[in-house]
Every structure is written in structure tokens, then in C-alpha cells.
C-alpha positions as CSV (number, residue, x, y, z in Angstrom):
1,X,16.9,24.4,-22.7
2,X,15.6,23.1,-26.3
3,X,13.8,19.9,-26.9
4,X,14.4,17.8,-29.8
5,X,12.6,14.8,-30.9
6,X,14.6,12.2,-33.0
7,X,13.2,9.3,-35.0
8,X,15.3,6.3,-35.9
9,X,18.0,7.0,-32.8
10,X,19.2,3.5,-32.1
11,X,21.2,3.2,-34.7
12,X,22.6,5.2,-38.0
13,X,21.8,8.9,-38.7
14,X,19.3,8.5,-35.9
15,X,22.2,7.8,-33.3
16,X,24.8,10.6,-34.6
17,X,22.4,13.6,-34.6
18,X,21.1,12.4,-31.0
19,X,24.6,11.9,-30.0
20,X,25.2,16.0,-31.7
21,X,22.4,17.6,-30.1
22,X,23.2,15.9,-26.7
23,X,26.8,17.8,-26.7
24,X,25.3,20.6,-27.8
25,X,23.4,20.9,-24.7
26,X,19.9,20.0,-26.2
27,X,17.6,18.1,-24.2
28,X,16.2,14.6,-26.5
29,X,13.0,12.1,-26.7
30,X,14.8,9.3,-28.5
31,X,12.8,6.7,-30.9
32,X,13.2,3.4,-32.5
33,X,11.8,-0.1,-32.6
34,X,14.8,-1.5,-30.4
35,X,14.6,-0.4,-26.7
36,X,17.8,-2.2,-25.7
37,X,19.4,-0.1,-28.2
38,X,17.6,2.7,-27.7
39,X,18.8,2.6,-24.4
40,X,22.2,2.2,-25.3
41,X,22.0,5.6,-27.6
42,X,20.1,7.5,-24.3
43,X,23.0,6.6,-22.0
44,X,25.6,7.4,-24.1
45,X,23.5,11.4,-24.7
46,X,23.0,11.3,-21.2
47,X,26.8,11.6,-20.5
48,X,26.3,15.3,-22.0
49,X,24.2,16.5,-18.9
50,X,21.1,16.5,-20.6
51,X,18.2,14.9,-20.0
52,X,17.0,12.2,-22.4
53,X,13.9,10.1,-22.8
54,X,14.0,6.7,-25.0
55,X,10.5,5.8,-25.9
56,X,10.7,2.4,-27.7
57,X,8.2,2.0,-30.5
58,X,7.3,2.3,-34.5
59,X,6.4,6.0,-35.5
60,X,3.4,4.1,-37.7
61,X,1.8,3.6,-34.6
62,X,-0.4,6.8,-33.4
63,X,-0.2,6.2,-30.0
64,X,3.5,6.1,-30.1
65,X,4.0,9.2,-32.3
66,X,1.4,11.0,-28.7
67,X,3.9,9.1,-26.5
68,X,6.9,10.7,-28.3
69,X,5.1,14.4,-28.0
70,X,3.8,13.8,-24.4
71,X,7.3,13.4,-23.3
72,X,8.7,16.4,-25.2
73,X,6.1,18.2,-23.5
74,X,6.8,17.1,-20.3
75,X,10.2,18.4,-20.8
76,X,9.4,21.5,-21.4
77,X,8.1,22.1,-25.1
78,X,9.3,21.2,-28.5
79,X,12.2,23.0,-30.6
80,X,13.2,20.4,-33.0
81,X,11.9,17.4,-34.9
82,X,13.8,15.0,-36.7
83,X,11.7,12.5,-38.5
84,X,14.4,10.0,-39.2
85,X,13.1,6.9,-38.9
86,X,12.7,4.6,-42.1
87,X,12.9,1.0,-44.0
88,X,13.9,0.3,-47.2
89,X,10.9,-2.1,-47.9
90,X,12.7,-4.9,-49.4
91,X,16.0,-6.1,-48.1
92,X,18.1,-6.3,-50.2
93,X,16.4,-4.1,-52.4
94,X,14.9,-5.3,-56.2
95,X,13.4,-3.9,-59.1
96,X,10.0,-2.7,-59.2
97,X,8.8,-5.7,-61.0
98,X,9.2,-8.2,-58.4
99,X,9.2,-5.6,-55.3
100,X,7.1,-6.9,-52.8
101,X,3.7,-5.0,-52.1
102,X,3.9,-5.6,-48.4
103,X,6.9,-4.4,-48.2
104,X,5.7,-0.8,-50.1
105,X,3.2,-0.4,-47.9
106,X,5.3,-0.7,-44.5
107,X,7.8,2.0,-46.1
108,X,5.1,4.7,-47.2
109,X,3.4,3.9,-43.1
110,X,6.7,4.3,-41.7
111,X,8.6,6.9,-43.9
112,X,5.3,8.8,-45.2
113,X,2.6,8.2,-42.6
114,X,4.4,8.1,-39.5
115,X,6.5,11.2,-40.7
116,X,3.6,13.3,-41.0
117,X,1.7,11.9,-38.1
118,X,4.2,12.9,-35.8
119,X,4.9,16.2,-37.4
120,X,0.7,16.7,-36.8
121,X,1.2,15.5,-33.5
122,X,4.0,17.8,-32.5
123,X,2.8,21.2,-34.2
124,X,1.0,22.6,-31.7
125,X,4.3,22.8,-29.6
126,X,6.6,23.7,-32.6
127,X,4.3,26.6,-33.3
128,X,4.5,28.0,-29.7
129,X,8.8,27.2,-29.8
130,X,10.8,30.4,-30.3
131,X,12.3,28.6,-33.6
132,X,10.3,25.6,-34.1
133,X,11.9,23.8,-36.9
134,X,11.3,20.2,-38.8
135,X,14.1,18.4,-40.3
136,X,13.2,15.4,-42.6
137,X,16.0,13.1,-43.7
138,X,15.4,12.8,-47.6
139,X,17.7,11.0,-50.1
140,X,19.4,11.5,-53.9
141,X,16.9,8.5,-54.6
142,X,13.6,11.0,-54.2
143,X,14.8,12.9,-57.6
144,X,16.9,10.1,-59.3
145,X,15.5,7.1,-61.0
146,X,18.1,4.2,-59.4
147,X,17.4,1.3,-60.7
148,X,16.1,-1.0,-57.3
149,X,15.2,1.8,-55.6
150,X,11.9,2.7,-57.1
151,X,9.8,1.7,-53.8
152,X,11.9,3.6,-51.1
153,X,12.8,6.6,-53.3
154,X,8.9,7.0,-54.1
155,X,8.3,6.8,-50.1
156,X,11.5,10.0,-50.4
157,X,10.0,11.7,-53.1
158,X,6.4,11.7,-51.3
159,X,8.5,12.8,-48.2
160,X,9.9,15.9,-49.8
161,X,6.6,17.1,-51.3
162,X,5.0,16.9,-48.1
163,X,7.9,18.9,-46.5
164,X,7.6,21.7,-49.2
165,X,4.2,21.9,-48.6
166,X,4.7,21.9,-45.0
167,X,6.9,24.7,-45.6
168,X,4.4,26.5,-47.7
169,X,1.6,26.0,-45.2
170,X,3.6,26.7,-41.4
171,X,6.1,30.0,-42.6
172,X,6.3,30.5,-38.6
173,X,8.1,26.5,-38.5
174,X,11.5,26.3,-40.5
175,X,11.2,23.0,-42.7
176,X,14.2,21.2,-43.7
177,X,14.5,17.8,-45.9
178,X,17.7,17.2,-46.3
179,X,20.0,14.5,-48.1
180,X,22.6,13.3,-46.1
181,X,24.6,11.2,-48.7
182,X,25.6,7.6,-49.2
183,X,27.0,6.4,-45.4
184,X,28.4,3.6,-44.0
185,X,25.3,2.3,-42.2
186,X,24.1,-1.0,-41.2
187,X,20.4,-0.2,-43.6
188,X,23.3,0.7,-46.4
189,X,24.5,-2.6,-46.1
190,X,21.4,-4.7,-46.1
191,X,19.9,-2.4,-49.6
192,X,22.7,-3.4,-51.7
193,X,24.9,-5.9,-49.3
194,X,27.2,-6.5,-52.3
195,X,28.4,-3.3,-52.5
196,X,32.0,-2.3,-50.4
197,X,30.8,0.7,-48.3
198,X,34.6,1.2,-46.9
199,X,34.8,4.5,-48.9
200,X,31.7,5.6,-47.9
201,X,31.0,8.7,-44.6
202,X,30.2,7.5,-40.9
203,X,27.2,8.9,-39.8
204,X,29.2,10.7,-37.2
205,X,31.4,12.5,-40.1
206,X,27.7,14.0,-41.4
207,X,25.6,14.8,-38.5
208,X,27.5,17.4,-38.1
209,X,27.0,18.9,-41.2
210,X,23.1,18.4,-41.1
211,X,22.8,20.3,-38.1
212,X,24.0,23.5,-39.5
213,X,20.5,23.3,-40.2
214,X,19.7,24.4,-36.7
215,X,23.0,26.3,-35.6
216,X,22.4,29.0,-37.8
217,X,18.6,28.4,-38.7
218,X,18.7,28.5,-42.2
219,X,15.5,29.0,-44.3
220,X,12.9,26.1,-45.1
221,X,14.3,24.2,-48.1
222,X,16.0,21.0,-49.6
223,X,19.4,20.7,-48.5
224,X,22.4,18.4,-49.0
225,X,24.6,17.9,-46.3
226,X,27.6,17.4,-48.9
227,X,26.5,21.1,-49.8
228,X,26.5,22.2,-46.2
229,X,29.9,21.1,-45.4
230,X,31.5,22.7,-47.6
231,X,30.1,26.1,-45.9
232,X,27.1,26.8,-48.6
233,X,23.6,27.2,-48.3
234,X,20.6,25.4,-50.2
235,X,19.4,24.9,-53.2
236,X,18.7,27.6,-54.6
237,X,21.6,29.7,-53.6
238,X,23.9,30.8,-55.7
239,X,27.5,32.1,-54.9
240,X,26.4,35.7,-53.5
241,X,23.7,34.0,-51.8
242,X,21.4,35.0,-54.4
243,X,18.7,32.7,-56.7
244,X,20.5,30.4,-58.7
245,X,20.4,30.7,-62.4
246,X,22.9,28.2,-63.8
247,X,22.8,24.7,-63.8
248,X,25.5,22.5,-64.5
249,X,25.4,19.7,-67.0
250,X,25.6,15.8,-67.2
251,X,29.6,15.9,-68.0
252,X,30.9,18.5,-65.7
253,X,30.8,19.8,-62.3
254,X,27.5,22.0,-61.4
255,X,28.2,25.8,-61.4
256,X,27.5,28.2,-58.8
257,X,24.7,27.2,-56.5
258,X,23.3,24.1,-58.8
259,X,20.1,23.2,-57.5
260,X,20.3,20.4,-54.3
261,X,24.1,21.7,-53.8
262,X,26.0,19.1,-54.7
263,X,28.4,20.8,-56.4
264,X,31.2,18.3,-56.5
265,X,29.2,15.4,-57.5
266,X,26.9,15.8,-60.8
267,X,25.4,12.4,-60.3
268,X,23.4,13.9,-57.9
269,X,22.1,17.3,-59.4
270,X,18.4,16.8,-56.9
271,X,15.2,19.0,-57.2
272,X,14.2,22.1,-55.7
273,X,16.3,24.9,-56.0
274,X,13.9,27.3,-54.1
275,X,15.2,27.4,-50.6
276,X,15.0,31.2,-50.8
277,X,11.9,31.5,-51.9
278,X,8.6,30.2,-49.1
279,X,6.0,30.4,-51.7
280,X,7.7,28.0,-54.2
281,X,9.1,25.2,-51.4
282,X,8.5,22.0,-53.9
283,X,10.1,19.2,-55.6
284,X,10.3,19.8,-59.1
285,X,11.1,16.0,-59.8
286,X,13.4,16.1,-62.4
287,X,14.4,12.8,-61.9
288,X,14.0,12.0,-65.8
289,X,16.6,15.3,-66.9
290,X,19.7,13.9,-67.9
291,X,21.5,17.1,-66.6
292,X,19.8,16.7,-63.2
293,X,19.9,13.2,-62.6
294,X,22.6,11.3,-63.9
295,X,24.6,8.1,-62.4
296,X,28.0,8.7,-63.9
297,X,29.6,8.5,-60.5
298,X,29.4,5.0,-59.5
299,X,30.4,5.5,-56.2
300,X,27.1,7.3,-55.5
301,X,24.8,5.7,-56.9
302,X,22.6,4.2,-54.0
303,X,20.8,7.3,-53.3
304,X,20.8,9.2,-49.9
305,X,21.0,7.2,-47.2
306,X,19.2,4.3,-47.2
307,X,20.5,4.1,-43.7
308,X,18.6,7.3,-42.4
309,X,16.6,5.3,-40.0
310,X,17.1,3.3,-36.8
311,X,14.6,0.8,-37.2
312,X,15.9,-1.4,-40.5
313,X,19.6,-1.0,-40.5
């Protein structure tokens, strides 16, 4: 039976994709600062018939990312990671100016540090898996410049470079960083708590989508999971599967396979485009186009989700 490990399960993302997996028959080591809740998301996998193991902890801590791995091992191996864990590193969040530098710090340890620590931690058993694969929750806020969210996009941005270069480095693990959109999400609400989130996705209406991912092992790359609902691949792909050539502009919807996929929504035109390709798996940050990285969809403008983690939600 496969093994995933998932990040930032109490609550959120984290909670869906467990709750996924777990009636997909996978087997889960559960993470996230709040045991009580942690516990809560374990019992409710459990009723799949799998076996599940919370581990209450912060993924900046080393010995908790070992703890997290021991267990996976003791279960048999390790077929999945999902580093979704994350904070937002001001609450609500504010403009660079003023951001607190504490704050910065505790996202890069969390969303940066931890992320890779526990993808170090785990390799050696994603290497021996059948179909090791990482998946790293990203956000529109790694390639767009939002206003307020310089400090967590940057932690995104750094995220998705590592993850390309991951890709680069480990062709015999699939890496994914993937954008799961604006959701209705407790994190969501505490970023920008003045905002109406009522039109916004559950994360049980997109975990779905996300794990595509793994259902039909797609190749290392930036995703969207806007893009893989609507049944097409990565950036990078074009209608007939092929590169994609044509990028759509600031005033009208993307065409063919726009890079990041977001077809319908042209605020949110994201780097990458080079799913297809393993030697070119990197963010080409073109956060400061105007064709790739406009707001001219207000409903979309808090990037990603700010509510991809179980620990500040």
C-alpha cells in the first residue's frame, strides 16, 4: 500500500488531500502544530481502512521533519510527500514597509527550511519508491507582485525555485509545486479578514483536482489546480499536449496552454511553462510582465492559497 506524508493536515489544504488520499486507499503520517486537531483529521482518514499516524509538531524543527520519516518508514516506505505546511508571517498581512522581520523569518523556516528539510529527510525512501513523487503547494503570489503579500510570496517564490531545481537534480522523483487557488480557508481569512471569501472553493472542492497529480503521474512541473480541473496538463502544454508557444495577453483570456494554466483567469498568467521539459524545471519570475501578471480580476487577487497550511489558519 503507498505511504504519503502530508504537512499542514489539521486543517485547510492539509486536511482535504489527507482526507483524499485516505479514500483512495493510501496509508498517511499526518503533521501540524495542533495535535488535538491532528487527531481529529487522523480519525476521520482512519474511517477509510487505512492506517494513519498524526505526529504533532513544526516542520522547522529537524527532529520533527526525522519523526515524520521514521514513521513513514515504519509503515513501509515513502510514495508521496506533500510539503503543505505554511504561515503567512503577519496576520493580517501588510506591506513590506512595515512587515515585521520576525515574522519573515518564521515563514522562510517554516515554508522554505522545513520544506526542504523534510524533502532531504525523506529522499532516501522516495528514491527507492516505485514512483516517488513531491508535491509542494505554491501560490499565484510567487510570480505576482500583490501588494501585502511581498513576505509570504517571496517565501512561494523561493519554494518554487527549489522545486525546479529539485526536479532538475532527482529525474527518478516526480516534483510538483502546484497553485491551488484562492480557498475558503481559515489562513485565507486571517491574511486579508476584510475580504468576503463566500465565493471563494472549499479545500475539499480542490484537493481533488491536485491529486491528479498522482493519479495519473504527470511529469515534474508547476501546475495550477484550476488548470487540472478542467482536464489539462501543465504549464507548458499546449492543446495537443505539445510546448506552448502563445501567450495570452493582459485584456483577454490566455490561448492554448498559457504558461501556469490558468486559462480562464488572466490575472493569474504564473511562471514556468516548462513542465515538459526536465532540464529547464524553473521559475522564470515574471512577476513584473504586465501580460503575465496582472490583477484585473479582483476576485483573485490574494494569491494562491494563503491557506495551504495547517499550522496558521
Amino acid at each position: 500500500m503507498s505511504v504519503a506524508i502530508v504537512t499542514g493536515a489539521s486543517r485547510g489544504l492539509g486536511r482535504a488531500l489527507a482526507g483524499e488520499l485516505a479514500a483512495r486507499g493510501w496509508d498517511l503520517v499526518l503533521s501540524a502544530r495542533g495535535a488535538a486537531a491532528l487527531e481529529d483529521t487522523a480519525a476521520r482518514a482512519r474511517a477509510s481502512g487505512v492506517r494513519v499516524v498524526p505526529v504533532a509538531g513544526d516542520v522547522s524543527s529537524g527532529a520533527h521533519r526525522a519523526a515524520l520519516v521514521a514513521a513513514a518508514r515504519e509503515l513501509g516506505g515513502l510514495d508521496l510527500l506533500v510539503n503543505n505546511a505554511g504561515v503567512l508571517g503577519a496576520e493580517p498581512l501588510v506591506p513590506l514597509a512595515v512587515h515585521p522581520l520576525d515574522g519573515l523569518r518564521e515563514a522562510f523556516e517554516v515554508n522554505v527550511v522545513g520544506a526542504l528539510g523534510l524533502v532531504q529527510e525523506g529522499l532516501p525512501l522516495l528514491r527507492a519508491a516505485e514512483a516517488g513523487a513531491v508535491l509542494n503547494i505554491s501560490s499565484d503570489a510567487a510570480v505576482v507582485a500583490y501588494a501585502t503579500w511581498g513576505a509570504y510570496g517571496a517565501t512561494k517564490a523561493a519554494g518554487d525555485l527549489l522545486s525546479g531545481v529539485l526536479a532538475v537534480e532527482e529525474p527518478g522523483v516526480r516534483v510538483w509545486w502546484a497553485d491551488p487557488g484562492s480557498m475558503r480557508t481559515r489562513m485565507m481569512a486571517a491574511a486579508e479578514p476584510w475580504e468576503d471569501l463566500a465565493g471563494l472553493p472549499t479545500p475539499e472542492e480542490v484537493a481533488p483536482a491536485l491529486l491528479r497529480l498522482v493519479a495519473e503521474a504527470l511529469p515534474s512541473g508547476r501546475y495550477t489546480a484550476e488548470r487540472l480541473a478542467a482536464g489539462r496538463a501543465s504549464e507548458g502544454a499546449g492543446r495537443d499536449g505539445g510546448p506552448d508557444t502563445e501567450r495570452g495577453g493582459p485584456s483577454g483570456a490566455p490561448t492554448g496552454g498559457t504558461a501556469d494554466g490558468t486559462a480562464g483567469d488572466p490575472a493569474r498568467h504564473a511562471a514556468d511553462g516548462t513542465a515538459d521539459d526536465p532540464a529547464r524545471h524553473a521559475v522564470d519570475g515574471t512577476a513584473g510582465d504586465p501580460a503575465r501578471g496582472t490583477a484585473d480580476d479582483p476576485g483573485r487577487r490574494a494569491a494562491g492559497d494563503p491557506a495551504d497550511a495547517g499550522v496558521a489558519r
